[in-house]
C-alpha atoms as an extended CHARMM CRD file, in Angstrom:
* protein
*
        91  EXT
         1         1  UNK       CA             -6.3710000000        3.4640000000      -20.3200000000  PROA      1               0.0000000000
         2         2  UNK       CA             -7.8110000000        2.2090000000      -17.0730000000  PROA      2               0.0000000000
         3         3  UNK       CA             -4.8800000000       -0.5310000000      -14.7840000000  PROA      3               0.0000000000
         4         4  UNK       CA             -4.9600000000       -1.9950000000      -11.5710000000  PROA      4               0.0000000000
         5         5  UNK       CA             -2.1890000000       -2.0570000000       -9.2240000000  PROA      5               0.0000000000
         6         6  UNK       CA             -2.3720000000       -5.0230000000       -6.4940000000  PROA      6               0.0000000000
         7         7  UNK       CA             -0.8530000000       -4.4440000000       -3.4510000000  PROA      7               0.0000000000
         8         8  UNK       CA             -0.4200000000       -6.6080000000       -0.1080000000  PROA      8               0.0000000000
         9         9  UNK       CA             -0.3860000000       -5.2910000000        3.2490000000  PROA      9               0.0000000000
        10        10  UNK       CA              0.0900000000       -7.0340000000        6.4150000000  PROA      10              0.0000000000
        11        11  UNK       CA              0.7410000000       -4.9130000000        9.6920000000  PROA      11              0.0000000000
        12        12  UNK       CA              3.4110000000       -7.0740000000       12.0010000000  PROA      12              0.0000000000
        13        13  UNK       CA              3.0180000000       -7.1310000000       16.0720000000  PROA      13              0.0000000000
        14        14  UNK       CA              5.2840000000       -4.6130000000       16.5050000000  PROA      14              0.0000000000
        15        15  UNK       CA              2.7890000000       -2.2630000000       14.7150000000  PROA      15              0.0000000000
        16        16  UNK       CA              5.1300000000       -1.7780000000       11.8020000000  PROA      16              0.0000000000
        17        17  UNK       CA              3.8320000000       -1.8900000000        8.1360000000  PROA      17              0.0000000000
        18        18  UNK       CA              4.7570000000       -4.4210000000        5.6520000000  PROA      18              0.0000000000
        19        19  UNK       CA              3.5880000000       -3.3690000000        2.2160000000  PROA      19              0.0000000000
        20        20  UNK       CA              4.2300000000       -5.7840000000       -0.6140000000  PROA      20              0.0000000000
        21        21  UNK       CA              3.6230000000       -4.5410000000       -4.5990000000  PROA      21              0.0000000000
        22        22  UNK       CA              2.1350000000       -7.5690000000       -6.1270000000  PROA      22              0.0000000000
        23        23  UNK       CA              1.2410000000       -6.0280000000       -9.7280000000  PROA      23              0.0000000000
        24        24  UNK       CA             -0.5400000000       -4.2990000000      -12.1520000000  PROA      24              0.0000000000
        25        25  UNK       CA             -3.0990000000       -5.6840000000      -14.1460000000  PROA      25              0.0000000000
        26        26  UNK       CA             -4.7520000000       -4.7550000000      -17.4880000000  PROA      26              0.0000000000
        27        27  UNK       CA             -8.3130000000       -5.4490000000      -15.9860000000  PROA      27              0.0000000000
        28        28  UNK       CA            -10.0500000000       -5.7360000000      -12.4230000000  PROA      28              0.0000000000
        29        29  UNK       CA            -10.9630000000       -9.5210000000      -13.0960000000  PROA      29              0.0000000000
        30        30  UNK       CA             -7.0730000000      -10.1450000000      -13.9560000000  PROA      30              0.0000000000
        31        31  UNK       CA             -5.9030000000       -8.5880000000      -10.9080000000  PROA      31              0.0000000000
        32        32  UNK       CA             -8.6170000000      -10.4410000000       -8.7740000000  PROA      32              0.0000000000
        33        33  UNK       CA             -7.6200000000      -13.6970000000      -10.2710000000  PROA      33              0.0000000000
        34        34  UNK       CA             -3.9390000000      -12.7010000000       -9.0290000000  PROA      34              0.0000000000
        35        35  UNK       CA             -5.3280000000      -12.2180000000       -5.2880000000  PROA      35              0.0000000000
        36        36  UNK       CA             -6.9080000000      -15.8030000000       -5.5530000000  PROA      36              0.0000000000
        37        37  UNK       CA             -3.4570000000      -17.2860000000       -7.0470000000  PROA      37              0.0000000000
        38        38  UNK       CA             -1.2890000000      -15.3770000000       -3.7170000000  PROA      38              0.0000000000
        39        39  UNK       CA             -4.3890000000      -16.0700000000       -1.0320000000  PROA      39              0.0000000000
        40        40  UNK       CA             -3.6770000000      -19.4940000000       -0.2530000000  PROA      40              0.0000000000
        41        41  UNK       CA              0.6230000000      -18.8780000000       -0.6490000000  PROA      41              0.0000000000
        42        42  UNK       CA              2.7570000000      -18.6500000000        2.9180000000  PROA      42              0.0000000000
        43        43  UNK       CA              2.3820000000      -15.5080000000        4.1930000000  PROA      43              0.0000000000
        44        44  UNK       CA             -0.6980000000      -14.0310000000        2.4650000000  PROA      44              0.0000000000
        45        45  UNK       CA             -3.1700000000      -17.1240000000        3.7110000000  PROA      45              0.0000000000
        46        46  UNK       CA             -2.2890000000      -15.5330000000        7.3320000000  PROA      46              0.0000000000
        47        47  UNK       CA             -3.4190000000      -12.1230000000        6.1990000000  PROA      47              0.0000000000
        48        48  UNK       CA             -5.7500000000      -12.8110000000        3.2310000000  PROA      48              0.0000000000
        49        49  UNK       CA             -7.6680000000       -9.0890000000        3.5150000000  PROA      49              0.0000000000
        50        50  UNK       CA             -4.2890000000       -7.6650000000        3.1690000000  PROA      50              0.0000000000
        51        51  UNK       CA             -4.9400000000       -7.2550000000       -0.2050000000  PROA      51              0.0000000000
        52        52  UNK       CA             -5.9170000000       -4.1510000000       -2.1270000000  PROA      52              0.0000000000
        53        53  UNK       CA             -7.1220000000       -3.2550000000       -5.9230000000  PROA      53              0.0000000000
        54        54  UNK       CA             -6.9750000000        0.2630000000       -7.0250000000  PROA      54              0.0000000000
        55        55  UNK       CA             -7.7080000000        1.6590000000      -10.3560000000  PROA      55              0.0000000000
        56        56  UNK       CA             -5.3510000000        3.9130000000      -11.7010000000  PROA      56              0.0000000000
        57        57  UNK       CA             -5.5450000000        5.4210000000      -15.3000000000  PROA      57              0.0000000000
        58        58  UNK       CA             -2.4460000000        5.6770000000      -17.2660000000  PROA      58              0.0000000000
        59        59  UNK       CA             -0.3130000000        8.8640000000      -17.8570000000  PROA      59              0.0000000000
        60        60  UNK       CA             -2.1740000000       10.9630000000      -15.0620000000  PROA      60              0.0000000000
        61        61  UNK       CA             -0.3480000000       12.2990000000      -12.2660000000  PROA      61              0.0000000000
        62        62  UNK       CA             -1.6700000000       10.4410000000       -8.4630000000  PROA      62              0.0000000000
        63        63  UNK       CA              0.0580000000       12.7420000000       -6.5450000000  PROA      63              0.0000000000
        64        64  UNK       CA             -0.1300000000       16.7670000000       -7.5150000000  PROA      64              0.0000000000
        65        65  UNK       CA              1.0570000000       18.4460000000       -4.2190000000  PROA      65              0.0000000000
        66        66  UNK       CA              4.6730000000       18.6690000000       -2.5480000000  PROA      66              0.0000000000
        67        67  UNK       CA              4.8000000000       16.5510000000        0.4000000000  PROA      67              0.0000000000
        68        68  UNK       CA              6.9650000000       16.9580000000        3.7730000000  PROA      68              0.0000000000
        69        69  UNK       CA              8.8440000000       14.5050000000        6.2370000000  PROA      69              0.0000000000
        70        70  UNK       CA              7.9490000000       14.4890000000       10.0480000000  PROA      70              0.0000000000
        71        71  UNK       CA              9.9260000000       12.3010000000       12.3150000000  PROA      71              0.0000000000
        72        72  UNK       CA              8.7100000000       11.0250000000       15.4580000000  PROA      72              0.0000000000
        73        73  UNK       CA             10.4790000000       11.3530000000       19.0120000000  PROA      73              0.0000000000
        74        74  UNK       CA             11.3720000000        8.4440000000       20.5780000000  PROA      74              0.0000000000
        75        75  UNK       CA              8.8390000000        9.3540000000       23.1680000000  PROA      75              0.0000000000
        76        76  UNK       CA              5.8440000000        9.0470000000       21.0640000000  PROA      76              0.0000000000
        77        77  UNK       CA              6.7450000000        5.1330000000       20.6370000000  PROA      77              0.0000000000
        78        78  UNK       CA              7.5800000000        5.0260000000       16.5030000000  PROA      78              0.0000000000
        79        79  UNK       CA             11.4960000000        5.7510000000       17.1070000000  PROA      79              0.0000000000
        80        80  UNK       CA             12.5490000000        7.5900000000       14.1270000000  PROA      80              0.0000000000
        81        81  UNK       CA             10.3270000000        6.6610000000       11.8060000000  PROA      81              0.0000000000
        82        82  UNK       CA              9.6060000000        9.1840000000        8.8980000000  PROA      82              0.0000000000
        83        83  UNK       CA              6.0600000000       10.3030000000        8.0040000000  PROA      83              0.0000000000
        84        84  UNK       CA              5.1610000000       11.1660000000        4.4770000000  PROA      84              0.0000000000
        85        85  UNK       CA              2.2030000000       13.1780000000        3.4730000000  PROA      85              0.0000000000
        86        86  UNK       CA              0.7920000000       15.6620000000        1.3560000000  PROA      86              0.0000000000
        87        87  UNK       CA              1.1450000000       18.7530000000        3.4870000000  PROA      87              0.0000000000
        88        88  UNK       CA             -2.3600000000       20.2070000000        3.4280000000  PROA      88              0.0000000000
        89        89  UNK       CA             -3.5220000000       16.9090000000        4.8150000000  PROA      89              0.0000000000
        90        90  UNK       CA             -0.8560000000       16.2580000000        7.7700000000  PROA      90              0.0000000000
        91        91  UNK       CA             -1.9910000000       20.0870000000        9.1110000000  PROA      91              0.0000000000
């Protein structure tokens, strides 16, 4: 069985991420008609292509590798902020 998973992003001035789970939806037209409901809310009307739909099918595993942490130095302007990643693709 096929969902959808809604999802909001909006990246702030200071270049940090805000990632908002909105849902997930039992068809691509439900989860579309959830975009139009948020679109025109506070927030999301400033950053209406924040939005993403991705299919995901039920009981299969997204992510099948290990993953690792890398933390920035403060001299690379991102503080201590952790990276995650599937290893093979961070090399």
């Amino acid at each position: 069985m096929q969902v959808f998973v809604v999802q909001h992003l909006h990246v702030q001035d200071d270049g940090e991420e805000d990632v908002k789970f909105i849902g997930v939806y039992s068809s691509r037209e439900t989860a579309q008609a959830a975009v139009e409901r948020l679109k025109l809310k506070p927030g999301f009307c400033d950053a209406p292509d924040g939005f993403s739909i991705d299919p995901y099918t039920l009981d299969d595993d997204n992510w099948t590798s290990g993953y690792v942490t890398i933390k920035y130095s403060d001299n690379e302007g991102r503080g201590d902020a952790p990276l995650f990643g599937e290893p093979e693709k961070l090399i």
